[in-house]
BAMAR-408257 format. One line per field, with one value per residue: residue number from 0; x, y, z of N, C-alpha, C, O in turn. Coordinates in nm, 2 decimals. Example, Ala and Ser with C-alpha at 12.3 -4.5 7.8 and 13.67 -1.06 7.14 Angstrom:
2
pos [0,1]
n_u [1.32,1.28]
n_v [-0.57,-0.22]
n_w [0.78,0.71]
ca_u [1.23,1.37]
ca_v [-0.45,-0.11]
ca_w [0.78,0.71]
c_u [1.32,1.29]
c_v [-0.33,0.00]
c_w [0.78,0.79]
o_u [1.42,1.34]
o_v [-0.33,0.11]
o_w [0.85,0.80]
% end
This chain:
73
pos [0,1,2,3,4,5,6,7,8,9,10,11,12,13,14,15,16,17,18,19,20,21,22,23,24,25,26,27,28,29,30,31,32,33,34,35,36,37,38,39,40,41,42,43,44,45,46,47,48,49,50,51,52,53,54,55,56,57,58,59,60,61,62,63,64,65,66,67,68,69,70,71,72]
n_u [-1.76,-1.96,-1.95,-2.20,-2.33,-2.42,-2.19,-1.95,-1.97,-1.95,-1.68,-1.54,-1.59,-1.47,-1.25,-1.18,-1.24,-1.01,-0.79,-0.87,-0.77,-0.55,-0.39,-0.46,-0.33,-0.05,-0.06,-0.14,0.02,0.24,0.09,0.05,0.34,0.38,0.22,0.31,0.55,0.50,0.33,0.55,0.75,0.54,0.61,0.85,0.87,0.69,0.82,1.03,0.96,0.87,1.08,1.22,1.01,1.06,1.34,1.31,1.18,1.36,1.53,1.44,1.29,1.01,0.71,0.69,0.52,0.27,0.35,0.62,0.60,0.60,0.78,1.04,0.97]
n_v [4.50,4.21,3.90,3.74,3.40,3.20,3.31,3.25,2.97,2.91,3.00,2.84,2.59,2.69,2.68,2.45,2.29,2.39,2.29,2.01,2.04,2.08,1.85,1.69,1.71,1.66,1.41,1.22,1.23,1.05,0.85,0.72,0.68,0.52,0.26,0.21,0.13,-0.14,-0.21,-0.29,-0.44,-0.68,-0.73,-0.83,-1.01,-1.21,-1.32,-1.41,-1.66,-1.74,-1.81,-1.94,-2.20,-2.26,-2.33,-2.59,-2.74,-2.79,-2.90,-3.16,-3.24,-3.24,-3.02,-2.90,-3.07,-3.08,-3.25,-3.21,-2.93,-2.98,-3.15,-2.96,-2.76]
n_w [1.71,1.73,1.54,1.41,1.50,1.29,1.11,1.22,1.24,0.95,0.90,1.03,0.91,0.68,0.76,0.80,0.58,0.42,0.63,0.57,0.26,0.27,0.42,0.27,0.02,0.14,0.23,0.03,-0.20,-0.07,0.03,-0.19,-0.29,-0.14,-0.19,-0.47,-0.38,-0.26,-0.39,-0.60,-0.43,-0.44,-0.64,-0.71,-0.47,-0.64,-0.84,-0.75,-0.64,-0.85,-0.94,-0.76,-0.79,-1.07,-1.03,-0.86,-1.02,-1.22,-1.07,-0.98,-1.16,-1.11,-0.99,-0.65,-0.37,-0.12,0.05,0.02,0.13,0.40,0.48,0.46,0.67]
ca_u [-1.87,-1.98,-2.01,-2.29,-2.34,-2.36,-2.06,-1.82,-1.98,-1.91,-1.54,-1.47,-1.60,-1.38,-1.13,-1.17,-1.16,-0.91,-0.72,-0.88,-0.72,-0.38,-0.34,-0.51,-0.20,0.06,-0.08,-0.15,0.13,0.31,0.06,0.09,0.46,0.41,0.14,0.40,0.66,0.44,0.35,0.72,0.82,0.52,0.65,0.98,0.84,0.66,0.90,1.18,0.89,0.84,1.19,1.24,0.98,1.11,1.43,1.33,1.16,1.47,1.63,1.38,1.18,0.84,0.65,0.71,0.39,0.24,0.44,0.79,0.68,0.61,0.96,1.13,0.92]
ca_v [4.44,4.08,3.85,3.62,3.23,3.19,3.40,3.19,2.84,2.94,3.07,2.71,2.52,2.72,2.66,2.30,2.27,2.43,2.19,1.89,2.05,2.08,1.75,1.54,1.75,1.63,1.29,1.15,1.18,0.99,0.73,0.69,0.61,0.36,0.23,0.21,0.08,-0.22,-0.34,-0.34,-0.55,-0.78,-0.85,-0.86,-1.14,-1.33,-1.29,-1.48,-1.73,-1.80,-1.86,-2.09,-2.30,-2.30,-2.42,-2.69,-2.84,-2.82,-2.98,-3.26,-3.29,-3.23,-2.93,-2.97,-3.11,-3.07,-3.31,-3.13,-2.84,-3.02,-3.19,-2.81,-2.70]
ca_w [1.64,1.69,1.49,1.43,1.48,1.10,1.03,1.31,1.15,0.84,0.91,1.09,0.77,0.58,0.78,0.81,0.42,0.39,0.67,0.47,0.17,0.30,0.49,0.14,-0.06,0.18,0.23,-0.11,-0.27,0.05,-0.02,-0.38,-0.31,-0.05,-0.28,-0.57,-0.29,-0.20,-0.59,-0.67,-0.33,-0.47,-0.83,-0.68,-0.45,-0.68,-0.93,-0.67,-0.59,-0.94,-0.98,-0.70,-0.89,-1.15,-1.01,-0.80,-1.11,-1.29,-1.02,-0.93,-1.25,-1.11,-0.88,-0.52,-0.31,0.03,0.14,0.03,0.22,0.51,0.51,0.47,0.77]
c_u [-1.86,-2.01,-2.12,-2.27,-2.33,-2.25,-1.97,-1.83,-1.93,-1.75,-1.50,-1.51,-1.53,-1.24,-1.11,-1.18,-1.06,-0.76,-0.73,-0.79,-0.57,-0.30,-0.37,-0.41,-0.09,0.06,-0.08,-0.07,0.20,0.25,0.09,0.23,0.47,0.31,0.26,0.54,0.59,0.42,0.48,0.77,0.70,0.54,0.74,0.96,0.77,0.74,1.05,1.07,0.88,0.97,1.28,1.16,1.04,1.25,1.44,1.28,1.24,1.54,1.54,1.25,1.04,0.83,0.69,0.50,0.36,0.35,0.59,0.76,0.69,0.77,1.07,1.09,0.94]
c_v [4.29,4.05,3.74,3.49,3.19,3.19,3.30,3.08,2.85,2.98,2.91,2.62,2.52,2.62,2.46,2.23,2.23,2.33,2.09,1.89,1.99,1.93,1.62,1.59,1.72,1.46,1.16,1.10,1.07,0.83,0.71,0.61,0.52,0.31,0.13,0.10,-0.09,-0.34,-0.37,-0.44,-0.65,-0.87,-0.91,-1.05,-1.27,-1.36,-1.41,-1.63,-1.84,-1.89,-1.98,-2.21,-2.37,-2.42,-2.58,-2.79,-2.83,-2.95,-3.11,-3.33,-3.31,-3.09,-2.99,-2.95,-3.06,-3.17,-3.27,-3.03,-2.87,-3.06,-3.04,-2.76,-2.77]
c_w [1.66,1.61,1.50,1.46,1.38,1.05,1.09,1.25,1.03,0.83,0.95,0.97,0.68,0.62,0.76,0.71,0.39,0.47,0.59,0.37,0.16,0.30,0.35,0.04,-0.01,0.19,0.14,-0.20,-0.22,0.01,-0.11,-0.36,-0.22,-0.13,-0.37,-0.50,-0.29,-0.34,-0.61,-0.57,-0.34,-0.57,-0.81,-0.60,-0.50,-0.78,-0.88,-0.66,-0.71,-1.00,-0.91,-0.72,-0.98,-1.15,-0.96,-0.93,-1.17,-1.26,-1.02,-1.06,-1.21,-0.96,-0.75,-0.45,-0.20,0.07,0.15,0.11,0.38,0.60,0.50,0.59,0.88]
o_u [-1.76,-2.10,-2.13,-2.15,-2.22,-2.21,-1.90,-1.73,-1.83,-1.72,-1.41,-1.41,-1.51,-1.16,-1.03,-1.14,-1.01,-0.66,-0.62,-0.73,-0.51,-0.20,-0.32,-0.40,0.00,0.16,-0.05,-0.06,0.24,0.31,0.19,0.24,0.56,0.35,0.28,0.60,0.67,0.46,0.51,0.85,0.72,0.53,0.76,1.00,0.77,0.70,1.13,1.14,0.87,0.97,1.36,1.20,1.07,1.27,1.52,1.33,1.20,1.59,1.60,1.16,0.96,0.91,0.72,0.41,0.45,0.45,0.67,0.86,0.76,0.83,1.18,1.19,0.91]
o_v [4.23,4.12,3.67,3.47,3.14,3.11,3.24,3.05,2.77,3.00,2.87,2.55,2.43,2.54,2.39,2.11,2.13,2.30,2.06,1.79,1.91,1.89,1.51,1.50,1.74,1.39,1.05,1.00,0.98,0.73,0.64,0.50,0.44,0.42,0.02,0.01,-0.16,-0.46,-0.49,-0.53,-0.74,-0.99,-1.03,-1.16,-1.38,-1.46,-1.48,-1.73,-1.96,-1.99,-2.06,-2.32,-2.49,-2.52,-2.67,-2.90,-2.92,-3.05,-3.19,-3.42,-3.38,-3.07,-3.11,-2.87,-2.97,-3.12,-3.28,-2.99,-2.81,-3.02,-3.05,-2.71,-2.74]
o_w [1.61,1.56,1.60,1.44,1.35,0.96,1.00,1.18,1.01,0.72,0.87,0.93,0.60,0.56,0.71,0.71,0.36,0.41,0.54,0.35,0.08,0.23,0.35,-0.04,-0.09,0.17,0.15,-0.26,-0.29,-0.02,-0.12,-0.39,-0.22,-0.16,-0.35,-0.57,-0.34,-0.36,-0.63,-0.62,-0.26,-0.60,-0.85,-0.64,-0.45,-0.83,-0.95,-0.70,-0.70,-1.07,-0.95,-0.69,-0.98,-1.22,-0.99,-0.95,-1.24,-1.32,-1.10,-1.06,-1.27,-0.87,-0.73,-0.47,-0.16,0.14,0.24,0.18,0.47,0.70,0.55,0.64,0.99]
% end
C-alpha cells in the first residue's frame, strides 16, 4: 500500500518537530550556561576594573585621564 503525498508531508513535519525538539533540549541548556559563564567573567571584569580605579586614586589622589592612558599605551 502506498502512501499518499499528505501522509509523507505530514510524517516529515512530524519528524522535523520532533528534530527541532530534540536539538532546542540539548542546546538551551548549553546556552544558558555559556550565557551564565559570560555574566560572571563580566562582573569579574568590571569588578577588577573598578578596583584598579579605585587604586590608582588612592595612589595619585585623582581619576586617571586621557592623557594617563595614553602614556601607559
Amino acid at each position: 500500500m502506498e502512501k499518499s503525498n499528505r501522509t509523507r508531508l505530514a510524517w516529515w513535519l512530524a519528524a522535523a518537530v520532533v528534530a527541532a525538539f530534540v536539538f532546542a533540549c540539548i542546546y538551551l541548556p548549553v546556552s544558558r550556561q555559556r550565557i551564565e559563564a559570560d555574566l560572571t567573567e563580566a562582573r569579574y571584569n568590571l569588578r577588577s576594573m573598578s578596583l584598579a580605579l579605585y587604586e590608582f586614586e588612592t595612589a595619585y589622589g585623582a581619576f586617571p585621564n586621557a592623557d594617563t592612558a595614553k602614556q601607559v599605551i
